[in-house]
C-alpha positions in Angstrom: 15.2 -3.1 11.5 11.4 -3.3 9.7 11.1 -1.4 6.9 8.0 0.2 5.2 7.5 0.9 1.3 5.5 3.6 0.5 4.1 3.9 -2.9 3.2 7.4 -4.4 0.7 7.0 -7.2 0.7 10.3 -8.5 1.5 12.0 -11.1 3.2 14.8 -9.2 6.4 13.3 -7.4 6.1 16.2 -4.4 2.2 16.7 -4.4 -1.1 16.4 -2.1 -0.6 12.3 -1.9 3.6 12.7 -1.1 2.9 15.6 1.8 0.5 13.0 3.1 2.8 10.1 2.8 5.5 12.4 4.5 3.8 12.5 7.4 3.9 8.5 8.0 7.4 7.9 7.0 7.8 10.9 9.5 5.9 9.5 12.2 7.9 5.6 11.8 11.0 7.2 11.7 10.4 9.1 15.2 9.6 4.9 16.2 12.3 4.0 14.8 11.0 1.9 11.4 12.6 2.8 8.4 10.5 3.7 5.2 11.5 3.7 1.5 9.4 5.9 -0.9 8.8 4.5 -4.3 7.2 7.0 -7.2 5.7 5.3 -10.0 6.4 8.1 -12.1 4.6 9.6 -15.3 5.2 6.9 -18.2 2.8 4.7 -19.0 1.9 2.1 -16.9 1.0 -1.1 -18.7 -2.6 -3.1 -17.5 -2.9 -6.4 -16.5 -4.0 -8.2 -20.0 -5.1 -11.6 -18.2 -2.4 -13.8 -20.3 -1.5 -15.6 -16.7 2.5 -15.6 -17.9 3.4 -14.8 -14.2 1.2 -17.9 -13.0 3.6 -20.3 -15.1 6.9 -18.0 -14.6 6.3 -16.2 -11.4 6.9 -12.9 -12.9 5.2 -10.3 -14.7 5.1 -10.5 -18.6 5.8 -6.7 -19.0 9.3 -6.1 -17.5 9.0 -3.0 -15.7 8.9 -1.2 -12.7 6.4 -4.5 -10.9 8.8 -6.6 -11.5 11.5 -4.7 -10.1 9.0 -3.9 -6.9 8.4 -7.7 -6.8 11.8 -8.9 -6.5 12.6 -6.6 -3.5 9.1 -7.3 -1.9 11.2 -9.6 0.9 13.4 -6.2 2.0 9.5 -4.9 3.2 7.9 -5.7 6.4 4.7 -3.1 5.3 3.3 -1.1 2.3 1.3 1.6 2.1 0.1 2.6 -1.0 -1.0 6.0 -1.8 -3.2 8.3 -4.4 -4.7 11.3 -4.9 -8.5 10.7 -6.0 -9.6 10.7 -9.6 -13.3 10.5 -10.3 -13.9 8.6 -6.7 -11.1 6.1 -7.7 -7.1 5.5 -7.2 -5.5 6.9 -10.5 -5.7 4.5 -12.9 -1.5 4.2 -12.9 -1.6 2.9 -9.3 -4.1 0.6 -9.9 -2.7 -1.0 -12.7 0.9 -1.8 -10.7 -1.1 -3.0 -8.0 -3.1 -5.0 -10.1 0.0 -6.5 -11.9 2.1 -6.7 -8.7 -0.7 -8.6 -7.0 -1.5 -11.0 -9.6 2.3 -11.6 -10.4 3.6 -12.1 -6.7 3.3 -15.8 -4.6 0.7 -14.6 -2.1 3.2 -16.0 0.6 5.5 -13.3 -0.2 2.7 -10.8 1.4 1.0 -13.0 3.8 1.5 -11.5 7.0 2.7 -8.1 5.9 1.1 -5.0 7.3 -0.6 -2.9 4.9 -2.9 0.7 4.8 -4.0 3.1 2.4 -3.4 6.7 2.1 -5.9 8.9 0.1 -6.1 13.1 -1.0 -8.8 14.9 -2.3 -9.7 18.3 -2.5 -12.9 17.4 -1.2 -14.9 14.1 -1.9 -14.4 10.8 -3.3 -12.0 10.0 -0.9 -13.6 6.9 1.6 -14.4 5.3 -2.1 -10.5 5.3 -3.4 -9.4 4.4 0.3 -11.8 1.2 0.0 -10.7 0.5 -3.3 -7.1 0.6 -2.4 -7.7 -1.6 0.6 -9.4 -4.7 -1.5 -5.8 -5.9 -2.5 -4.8 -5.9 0.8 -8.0 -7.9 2.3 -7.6 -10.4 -0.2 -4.1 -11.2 0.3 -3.4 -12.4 3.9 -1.9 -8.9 5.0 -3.3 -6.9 8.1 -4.4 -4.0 7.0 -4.0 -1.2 9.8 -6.3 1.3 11.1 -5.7 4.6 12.3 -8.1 7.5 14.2 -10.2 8.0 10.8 -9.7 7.3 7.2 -6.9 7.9 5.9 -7.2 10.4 3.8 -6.2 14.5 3.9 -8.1 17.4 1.9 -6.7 20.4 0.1 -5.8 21.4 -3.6 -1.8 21.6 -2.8 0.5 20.3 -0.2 0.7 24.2 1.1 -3.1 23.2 1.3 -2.7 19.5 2.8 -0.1 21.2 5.7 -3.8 23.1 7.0 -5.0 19.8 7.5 -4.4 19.5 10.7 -6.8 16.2 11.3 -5.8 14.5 8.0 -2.1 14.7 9.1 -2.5 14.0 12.5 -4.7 10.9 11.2 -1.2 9.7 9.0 1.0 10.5 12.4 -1.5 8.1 13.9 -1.3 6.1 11.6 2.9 5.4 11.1 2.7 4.8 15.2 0.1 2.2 14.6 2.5 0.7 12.1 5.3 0.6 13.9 4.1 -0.5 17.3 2.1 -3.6 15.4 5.3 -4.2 13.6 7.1 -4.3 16.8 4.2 -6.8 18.1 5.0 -9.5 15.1 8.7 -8.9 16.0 8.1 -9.9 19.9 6.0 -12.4 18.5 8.5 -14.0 16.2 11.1 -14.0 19.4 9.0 -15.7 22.0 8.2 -18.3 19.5 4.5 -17.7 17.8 4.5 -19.2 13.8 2.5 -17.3 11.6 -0.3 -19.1 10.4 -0.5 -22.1 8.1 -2.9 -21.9 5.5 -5.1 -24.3 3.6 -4.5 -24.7 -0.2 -7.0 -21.9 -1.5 -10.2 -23.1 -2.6 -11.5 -21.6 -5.9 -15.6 -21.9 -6.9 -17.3 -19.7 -9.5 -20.7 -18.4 -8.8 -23.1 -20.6 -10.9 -25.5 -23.1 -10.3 
């Protein structure tokens, strides 16, 4: 069976972004994909200090909750990964796992994995978090999956987020799009079609 993790970068475990996030793992169930929610919690989370330690030992310097993520990436077919909006941005304790989990992981290990984005605001700043969020997927060989709008759902609370009734129906929307492209690689993988094989990556700096 596929799985899907989905990351809640809040600070507030049973907030605005987790009502949201319901609503997918809701909607894959109902298809029949299971989904694992993962909180990051309200510690500190360390930044990505550019000491390239996970380039020579393929994990993470800091020993922490990425590299814990990282070692069960295999067990996930998808992620979505989602955040309430600070200041037009992801907060900054979901961007710095993603950052670190990015960097750290062998970009074969999410090649080919789905991905999407999952944003709440009260009411702007959204579309800018949501394209901020998306920029590790693009970058990484995943397919990052659409839905009927942005993803994203408006309101102050989850009491509020439940009025949403476009915003939720846009995350329904969005765990069916998962699951029935998830499905698609599956029947793919059975009648024979290989993912594809990539070129070593090519690496130029912008000068003269």
């Amino acid at each position: 069976m596929s799985k899907v993790l989905l990351i809640n970068g809040s600070p507030n475990e049973h907030g605005c972004t987790a009502r949201a996030l319901l609503e997918v793992a809701g909607a894959l169930a109902q298809n029949g994909v299971e989904s694992e929610t993962l909180w990051l919690g309200t510690q500190p989370m360390q930044d990505c200090i550019a000491c390239f330690f996970c380039q020579k030992n393929g994990r993470c310097v800091f020993d922490d909750l990425v590299n814990a993520t990282a070692a069960r990436l295999d067990e996930f077919d998808a992620i979505v990964a989602g955040s309430p909006v600070y200041y037009g941005g992801p907060t900054g304790r979901l961007t710095s796992f993603l950052d670190r989990l990015f960097f750290s992981t062998d970009k074969n290990k999410l090649a080919g994995k789905l991905a999407a984005s999952v944003v709440s605001c009260r009411r702007g700043g959204a579309t800018a978090a949501f394209e901020r969020l998306n920029q590790f997927f693009l970058m990484s060989n995943m397919h990052v999956v659409a839905s009927q709008y942005w993803n994203q759902v408006h309101g102050h609370s989850p009491e509020e987020v439940q009025k949403d009734a476009e915003g939720l129906q846009t995350m329904r929307t969005l765990g069916q799009n998962i699951a029935y492209l998830l499905k698609a690689q599956e029947a793919a993988r059975a009648a024979g079609l290989d993912r594809p094989v990539y070129e070593e990556q090519v690496f130029t700096n912008f000068i003269r």
